[in-house]
MARKOLMAR-425824 format. One record per residue (C-alpha): residue number from 1; residue in one letter; x, y, z. Coordinates in Angstrom, 2 decimals, decimal comma, always signed. Example, Ala and Ser with C-alpha at 12.3 -4.5 7.8 and 13.67 -1.06 7.14 Angstrom:
residues 2
[rotor 1; "A"; [+12,30; -4,50; +7,80]],
[rotor 2; "S"; [+13,67; -1,06; +7,14]],
END
This chain:
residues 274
[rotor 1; "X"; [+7,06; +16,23; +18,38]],
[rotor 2; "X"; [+8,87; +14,12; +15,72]],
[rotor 3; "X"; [+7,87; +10,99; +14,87]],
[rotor 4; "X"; [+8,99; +7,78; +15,72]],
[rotor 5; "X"; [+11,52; +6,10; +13,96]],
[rotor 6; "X"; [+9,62; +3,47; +12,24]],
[rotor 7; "X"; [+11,56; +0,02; +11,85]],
[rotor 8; "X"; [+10,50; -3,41; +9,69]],
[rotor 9; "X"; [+11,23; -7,03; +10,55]],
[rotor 10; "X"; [+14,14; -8,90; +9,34]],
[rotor 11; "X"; [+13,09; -10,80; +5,79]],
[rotor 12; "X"; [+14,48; -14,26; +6,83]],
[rotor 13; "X"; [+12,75; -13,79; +9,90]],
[rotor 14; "X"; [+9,48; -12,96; +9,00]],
[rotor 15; "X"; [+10,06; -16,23; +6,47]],
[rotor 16; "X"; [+10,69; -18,24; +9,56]],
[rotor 17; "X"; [+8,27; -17,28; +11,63]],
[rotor 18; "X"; [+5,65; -18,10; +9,15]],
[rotor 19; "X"; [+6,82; -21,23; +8,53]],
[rotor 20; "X"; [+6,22; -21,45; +12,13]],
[rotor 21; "X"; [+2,72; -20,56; +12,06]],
[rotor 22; "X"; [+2,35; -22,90; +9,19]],
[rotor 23; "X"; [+4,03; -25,84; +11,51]],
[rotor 24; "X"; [+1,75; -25,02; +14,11]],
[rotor 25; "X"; [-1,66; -24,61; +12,42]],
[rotor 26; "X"; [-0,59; -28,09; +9,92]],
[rotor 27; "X"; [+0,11; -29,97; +13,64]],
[rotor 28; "X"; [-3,71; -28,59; +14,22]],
[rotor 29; "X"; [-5,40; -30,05; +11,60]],
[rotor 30; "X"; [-6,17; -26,87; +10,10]],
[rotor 31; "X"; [-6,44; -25,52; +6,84]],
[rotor 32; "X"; [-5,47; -21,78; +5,44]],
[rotor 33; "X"; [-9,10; -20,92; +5,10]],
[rotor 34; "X"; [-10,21; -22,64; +8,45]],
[rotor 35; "X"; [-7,67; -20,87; +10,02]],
[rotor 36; "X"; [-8,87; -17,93; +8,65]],
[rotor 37; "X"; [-12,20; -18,12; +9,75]],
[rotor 38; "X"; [-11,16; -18,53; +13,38]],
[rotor 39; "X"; [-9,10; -15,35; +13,06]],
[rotor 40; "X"; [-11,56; -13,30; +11,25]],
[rotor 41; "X"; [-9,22; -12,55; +8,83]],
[rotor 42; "X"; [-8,92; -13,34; +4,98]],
[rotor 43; "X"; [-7,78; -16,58; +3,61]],
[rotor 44; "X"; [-4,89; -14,37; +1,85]],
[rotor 45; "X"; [-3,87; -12,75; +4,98]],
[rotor 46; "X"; [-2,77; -16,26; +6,90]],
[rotor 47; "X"; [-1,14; -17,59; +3,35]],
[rotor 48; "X"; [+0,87; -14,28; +3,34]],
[rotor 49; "X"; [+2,12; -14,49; +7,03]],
[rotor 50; "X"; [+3,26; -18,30; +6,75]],
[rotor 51; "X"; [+5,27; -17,26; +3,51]],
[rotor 52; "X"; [+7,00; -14,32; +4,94]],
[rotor 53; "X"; [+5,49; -11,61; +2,77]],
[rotor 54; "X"; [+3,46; -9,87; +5,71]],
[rotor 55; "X"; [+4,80; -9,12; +9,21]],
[rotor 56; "X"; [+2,83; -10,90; +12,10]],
[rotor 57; "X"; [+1,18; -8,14; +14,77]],
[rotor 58; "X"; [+0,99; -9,05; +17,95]],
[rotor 59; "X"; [-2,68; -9,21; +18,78]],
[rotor 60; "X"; [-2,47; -11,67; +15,65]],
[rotor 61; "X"; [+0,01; -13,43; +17,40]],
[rotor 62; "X"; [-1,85; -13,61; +20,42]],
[rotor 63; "X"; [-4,92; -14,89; +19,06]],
[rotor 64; "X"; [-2,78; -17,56; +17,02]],
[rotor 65; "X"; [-1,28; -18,72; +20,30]],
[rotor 66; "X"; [-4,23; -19,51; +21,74]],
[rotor 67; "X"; [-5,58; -21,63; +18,65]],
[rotor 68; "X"; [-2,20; -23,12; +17,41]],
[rotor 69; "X"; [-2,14; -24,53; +21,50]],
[rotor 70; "X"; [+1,79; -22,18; +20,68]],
[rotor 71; "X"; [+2,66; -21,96; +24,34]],
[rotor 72; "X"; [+4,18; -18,46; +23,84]],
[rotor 73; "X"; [+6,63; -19,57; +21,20]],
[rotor 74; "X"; [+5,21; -17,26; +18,61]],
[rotor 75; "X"; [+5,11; -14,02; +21,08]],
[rotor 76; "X"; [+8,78; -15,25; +21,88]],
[rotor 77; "X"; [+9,62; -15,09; +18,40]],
[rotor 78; "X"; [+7,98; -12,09; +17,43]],
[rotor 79; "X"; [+9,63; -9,93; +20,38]],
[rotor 80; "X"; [+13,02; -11,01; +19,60]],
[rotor 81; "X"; [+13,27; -10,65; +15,66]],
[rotor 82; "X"; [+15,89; -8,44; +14,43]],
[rotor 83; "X"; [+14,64; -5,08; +12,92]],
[rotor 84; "X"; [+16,06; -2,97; +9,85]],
[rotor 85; "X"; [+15,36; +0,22; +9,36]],
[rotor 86; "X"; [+14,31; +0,55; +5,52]],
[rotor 87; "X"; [+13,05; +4,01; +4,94]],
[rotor 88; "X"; [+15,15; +7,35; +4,88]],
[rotor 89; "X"; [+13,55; +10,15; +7,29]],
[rotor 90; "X"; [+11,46; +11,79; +4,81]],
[rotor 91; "X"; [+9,54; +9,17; +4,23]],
[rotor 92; "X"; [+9,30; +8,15; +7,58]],
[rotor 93; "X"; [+7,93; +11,68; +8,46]],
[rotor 94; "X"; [+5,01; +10,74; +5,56]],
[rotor 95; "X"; [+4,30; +7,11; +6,56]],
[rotor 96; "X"; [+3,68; +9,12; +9,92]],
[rotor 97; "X"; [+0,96; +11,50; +8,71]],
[rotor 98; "X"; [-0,40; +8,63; +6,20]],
[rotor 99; "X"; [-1,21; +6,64; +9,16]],
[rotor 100; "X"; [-3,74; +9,25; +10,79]],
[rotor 101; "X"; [-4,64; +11,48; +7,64]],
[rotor 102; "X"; [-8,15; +12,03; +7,89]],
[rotor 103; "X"; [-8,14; +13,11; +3,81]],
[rotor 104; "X"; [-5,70; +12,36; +0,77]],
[rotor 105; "X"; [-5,70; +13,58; -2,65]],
[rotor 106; "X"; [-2,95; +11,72; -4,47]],
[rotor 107; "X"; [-1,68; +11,86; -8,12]],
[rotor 108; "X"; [+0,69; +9,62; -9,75]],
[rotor 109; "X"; [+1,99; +9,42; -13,57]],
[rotor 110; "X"; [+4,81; +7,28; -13,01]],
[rotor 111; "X"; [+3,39; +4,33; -11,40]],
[rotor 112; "X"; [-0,06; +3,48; -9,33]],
[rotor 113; "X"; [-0,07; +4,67; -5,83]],
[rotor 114; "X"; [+1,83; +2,44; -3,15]],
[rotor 115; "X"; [-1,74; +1,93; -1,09]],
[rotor 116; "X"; [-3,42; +0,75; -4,07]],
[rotor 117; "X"; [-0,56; -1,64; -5,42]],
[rotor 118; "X"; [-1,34; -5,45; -5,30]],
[rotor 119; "X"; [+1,44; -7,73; -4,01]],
[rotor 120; "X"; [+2,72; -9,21; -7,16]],
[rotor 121; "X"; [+2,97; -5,64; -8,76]],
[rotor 122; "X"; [+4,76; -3,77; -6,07]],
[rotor 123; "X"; [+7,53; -6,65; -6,19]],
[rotor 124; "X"; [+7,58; -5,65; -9,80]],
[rotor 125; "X"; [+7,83; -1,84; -9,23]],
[rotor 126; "X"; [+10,91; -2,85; -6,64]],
[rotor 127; "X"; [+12,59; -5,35; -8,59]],
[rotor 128; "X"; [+12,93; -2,47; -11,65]],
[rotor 129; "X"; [+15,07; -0,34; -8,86]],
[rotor 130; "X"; [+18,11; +0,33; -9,83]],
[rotor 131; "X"; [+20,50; -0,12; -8,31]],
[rotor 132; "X"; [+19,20; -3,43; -8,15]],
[rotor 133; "X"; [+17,53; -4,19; -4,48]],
[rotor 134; "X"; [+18,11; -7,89; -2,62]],
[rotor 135; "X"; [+15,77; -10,22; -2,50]],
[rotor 136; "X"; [+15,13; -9,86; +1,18]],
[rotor 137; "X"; [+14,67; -6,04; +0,84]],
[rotor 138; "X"; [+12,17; -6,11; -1,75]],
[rotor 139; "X"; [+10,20; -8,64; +0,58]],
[rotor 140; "X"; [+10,55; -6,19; +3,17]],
[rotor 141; "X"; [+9,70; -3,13; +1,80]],
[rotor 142; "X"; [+6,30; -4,95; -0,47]],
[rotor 143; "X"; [+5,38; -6,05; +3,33]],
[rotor 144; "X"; [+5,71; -2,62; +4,43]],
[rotor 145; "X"; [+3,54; -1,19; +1,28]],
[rotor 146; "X"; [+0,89; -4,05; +2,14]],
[rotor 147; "X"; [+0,41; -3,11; +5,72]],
[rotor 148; "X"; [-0,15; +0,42; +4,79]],
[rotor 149; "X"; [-2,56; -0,07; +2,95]],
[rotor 150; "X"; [-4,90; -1,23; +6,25]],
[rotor 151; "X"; [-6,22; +2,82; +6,61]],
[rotor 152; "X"; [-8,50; +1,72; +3,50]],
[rotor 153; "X"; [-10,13; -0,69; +5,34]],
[rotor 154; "X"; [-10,61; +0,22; +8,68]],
[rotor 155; "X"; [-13,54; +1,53; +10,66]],
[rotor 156; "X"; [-13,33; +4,93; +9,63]],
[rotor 157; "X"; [-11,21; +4,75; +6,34]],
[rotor 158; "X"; [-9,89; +8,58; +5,16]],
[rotor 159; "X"; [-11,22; +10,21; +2,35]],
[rotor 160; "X"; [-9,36; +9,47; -0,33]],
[rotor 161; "X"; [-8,94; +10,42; -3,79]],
[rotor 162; "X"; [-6,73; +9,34; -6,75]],
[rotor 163; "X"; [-6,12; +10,61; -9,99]],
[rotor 164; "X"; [-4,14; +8,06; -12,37]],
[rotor 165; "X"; [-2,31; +8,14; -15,51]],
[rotor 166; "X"; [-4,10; +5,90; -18,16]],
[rotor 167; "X"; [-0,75; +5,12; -19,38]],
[rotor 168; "X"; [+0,58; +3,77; -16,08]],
[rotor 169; "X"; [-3,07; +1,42; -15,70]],
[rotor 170; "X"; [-1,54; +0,21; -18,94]],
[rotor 171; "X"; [+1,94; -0,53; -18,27]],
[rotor 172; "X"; [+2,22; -4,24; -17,46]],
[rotor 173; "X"; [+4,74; -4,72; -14,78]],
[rotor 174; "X"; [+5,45; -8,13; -14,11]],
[rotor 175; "X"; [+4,00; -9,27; -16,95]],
[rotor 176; "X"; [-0,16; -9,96; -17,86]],
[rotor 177; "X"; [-0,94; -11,94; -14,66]],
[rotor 178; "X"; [+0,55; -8,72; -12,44]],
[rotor 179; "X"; [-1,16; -6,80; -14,99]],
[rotor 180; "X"; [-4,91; -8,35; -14,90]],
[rotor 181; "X"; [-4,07; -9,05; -11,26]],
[rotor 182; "X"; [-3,83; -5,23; -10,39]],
[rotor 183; "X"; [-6,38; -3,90; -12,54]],
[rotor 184; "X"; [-9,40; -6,01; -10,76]],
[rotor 185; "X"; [-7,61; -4,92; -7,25]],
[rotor 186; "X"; [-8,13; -1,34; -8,55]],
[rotor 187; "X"; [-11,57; -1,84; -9,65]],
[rotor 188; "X"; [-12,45; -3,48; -6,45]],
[rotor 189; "X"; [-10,62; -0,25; -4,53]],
[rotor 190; "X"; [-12,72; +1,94; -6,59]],
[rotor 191; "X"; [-16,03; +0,65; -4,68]],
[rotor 192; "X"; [-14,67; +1,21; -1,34]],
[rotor 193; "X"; [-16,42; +3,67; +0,88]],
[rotor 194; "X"; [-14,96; +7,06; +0,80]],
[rotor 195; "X"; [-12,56; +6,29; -2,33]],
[rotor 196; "X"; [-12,79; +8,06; -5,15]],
[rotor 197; "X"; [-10,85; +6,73; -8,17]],
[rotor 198; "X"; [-10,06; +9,34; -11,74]],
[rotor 199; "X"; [-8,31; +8,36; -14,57]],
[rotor 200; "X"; [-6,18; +11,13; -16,85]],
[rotor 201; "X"; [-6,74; +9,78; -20,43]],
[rotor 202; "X"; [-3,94; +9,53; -22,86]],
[rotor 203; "X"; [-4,30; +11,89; -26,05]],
[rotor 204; "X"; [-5,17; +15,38; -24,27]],
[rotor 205; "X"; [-4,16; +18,58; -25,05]],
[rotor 206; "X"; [-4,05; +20,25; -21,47]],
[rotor 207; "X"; [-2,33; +18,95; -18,35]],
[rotor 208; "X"; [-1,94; +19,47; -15,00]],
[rotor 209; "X"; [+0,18; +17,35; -13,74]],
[rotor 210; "X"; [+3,33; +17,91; -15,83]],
[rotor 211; "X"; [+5,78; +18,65; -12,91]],
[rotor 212; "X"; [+5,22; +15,54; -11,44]],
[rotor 213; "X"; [+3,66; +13,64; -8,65]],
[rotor 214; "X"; [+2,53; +14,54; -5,10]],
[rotor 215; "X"; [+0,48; +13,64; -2,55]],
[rotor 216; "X"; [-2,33; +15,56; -0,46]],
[rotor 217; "X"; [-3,11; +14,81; +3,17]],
[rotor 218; "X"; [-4,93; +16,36; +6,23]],
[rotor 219; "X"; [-4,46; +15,90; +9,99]],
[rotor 220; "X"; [-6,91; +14,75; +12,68]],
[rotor 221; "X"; [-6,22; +18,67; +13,71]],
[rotor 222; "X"; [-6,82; +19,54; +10,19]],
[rotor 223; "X"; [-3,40; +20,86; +9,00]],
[rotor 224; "X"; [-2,87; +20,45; +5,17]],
[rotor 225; "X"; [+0,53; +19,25; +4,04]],
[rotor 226; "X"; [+1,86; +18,01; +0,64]],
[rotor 227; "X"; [+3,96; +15,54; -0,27]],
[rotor 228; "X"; [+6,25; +16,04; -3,38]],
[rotor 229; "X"; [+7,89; +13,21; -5,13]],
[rotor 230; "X"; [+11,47; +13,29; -6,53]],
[rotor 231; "X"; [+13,70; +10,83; -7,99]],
[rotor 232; "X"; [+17,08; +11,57; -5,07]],
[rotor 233; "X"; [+14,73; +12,70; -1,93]],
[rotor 234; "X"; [+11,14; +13,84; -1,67]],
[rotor 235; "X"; [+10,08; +16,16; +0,63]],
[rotor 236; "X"; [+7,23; +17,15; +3,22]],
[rotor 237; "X"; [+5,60; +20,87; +2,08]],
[rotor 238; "X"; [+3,85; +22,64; +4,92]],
[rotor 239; "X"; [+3,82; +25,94; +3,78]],
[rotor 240; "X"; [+0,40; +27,24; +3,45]],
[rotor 241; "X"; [+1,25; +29,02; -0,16]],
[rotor 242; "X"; [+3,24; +25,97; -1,60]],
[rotor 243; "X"; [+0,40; +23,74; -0,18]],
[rotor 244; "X"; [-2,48; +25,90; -1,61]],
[rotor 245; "X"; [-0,62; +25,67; -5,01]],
[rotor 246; "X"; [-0,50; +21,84; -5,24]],
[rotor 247; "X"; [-3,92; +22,13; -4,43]],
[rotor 248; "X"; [-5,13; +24,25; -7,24]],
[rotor 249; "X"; [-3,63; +22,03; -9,01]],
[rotor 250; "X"; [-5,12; +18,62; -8,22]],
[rotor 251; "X"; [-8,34; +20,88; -8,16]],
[rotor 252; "X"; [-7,78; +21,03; -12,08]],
[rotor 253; "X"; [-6,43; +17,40; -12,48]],
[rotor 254; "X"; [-9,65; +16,13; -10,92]],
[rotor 255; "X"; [-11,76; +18,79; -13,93]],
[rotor 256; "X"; [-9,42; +17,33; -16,82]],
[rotor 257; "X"; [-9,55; +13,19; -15,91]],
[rotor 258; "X"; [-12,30; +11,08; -16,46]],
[rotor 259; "X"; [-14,72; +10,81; -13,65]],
[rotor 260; "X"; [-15,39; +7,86; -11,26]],
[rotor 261; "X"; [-17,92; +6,36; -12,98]],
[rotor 262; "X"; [-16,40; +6,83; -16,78]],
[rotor 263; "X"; [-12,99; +5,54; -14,67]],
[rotor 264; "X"; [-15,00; +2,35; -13,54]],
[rotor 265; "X"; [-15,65; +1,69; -17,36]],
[rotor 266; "X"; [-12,50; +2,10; -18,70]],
[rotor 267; "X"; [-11,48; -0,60; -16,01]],
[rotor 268; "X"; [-13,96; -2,60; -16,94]],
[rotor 269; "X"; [-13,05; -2,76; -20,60]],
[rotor 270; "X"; [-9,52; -3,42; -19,85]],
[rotor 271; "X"; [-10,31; -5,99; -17,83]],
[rotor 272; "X"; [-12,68; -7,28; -20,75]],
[rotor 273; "X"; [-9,43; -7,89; -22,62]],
[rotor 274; "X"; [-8,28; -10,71; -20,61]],
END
């Protein structure tokens, strides 16, 4: 079966909407944070909803109307926003398997891995597209990246493992405060259950990864399929050969980087810089 065509909301929409929500819950009395609390969410969560940069679900929007006293404007709202679709097919088809992968291996030498990306730094990583995106694209697609990253956190997060360029922990995208920013998000990500986080250190003799990046991932049914990154159109790998290749290799990657804990200490000194 192929998957479903995946679609994200309009940008000006999702900014008007929040400002909704931000109407609503300032008519309340309420702060962010109290807000928050009442939602069981993050303080961060509501302050990125009311400003547009992450798209309201609908059992959020549910639970809002019944605090905000919303009367069903919000559900109105949210069923009748305009959707783009923003993605071409392949990576559609990967944002598919992403969703329910029960494992992923994933290496990266250009820059950190979408699911791992703070805000602030994957509007730097769009805004460096060239052609050059529109503002309400970029929104659209960092909301996009944000929301995937959810399958960290939830109940039964995959197994996931990450092997890093030291030179593209170093790049500073968006400037020091992007830069210090996503380096404590990625030493905080490096603590969460069933994450695994490797480093390749600049300076070595031996490599890999030299063809490029690509991505690991297992089904619930426990099919392994490989993701392969190109600059005009990446592509989905399900041959068992091809797949068993890639795999050797991020077999070796993981024997040439520096392990978790050595990983966690080179963050920790680059964070000591600040």
């Amino acid at each position: 079966m192929p998957p479903k065509k995946r679609h994200r909301r309009n940008a000006s929409a999702m900014k008007m909407l929040g400002a909704q929500v931000g109407a609503l819950r300032r008519a309340q009395g309420l702060t962010q944070r109290q807000l928050a609390g009442r939602l069981l969410v993050d303080e961060e969560t509501v302050a990125s909803i009311e400003q547009g940069r992450r798209p309201l679900k609908e059992d959020l929007a549910v639970a809002l109307e019944k605090i905000l006293a919303a009367r069903g404007v919000l559900t109105a709202a949210l069923e009748n926003m305009p959707e783009v679709d923003l993605f071409p097919r392949w990576a559609e088809e990967y944002m598919d398997l992403e969703r329910e992968a029960i494992a992923l291996s994933w290496y990266d030498n250009q820059v950190l891995p979408g699911i791992l990306q703070t805000d602030p730094y994957a509007r730097a990583v769009f805004s460096n597209e060239v052609p050059t995106l529109h503002e309400d694209d970029i929104s659209l697609r960092v909301a996009a990246r944000m929301e995937r990253q959810e399958i960290l956190h939830r109940q039964a997060p995959p197994t996931a493992s990450f092997v890093i360029s030291e030179v593209t922990v170093r790049d500073r995208l968006g400037g020091d405060e992007v830069y210090f920013g996503q380096l404590r998000h990625l030493r905080e990500a490096a603590d969460l259950p069933g994450v695994t986080l490797q480093i390749m250190p600049i300076g070595r003799d031996v490599h890999a990864g030299l063809s490029g990046p690509f991505i690991l991932l297992e089904t619930p049914d426990h099919q392994r399929i490989a993701y392969v990154e190109a600059q005009r159109g990446s592509q989905l790998v399900a041959d068992p050969d091809e797949v068993s290749l890639l795999e050797r290799k991020y077999a070796m990657l993981r024997t040439q980087a520096l392990n978790a804990q050595e990983s966690k200490g080179l963050l920790d000194r680059l964070l000591g810089e600040q």
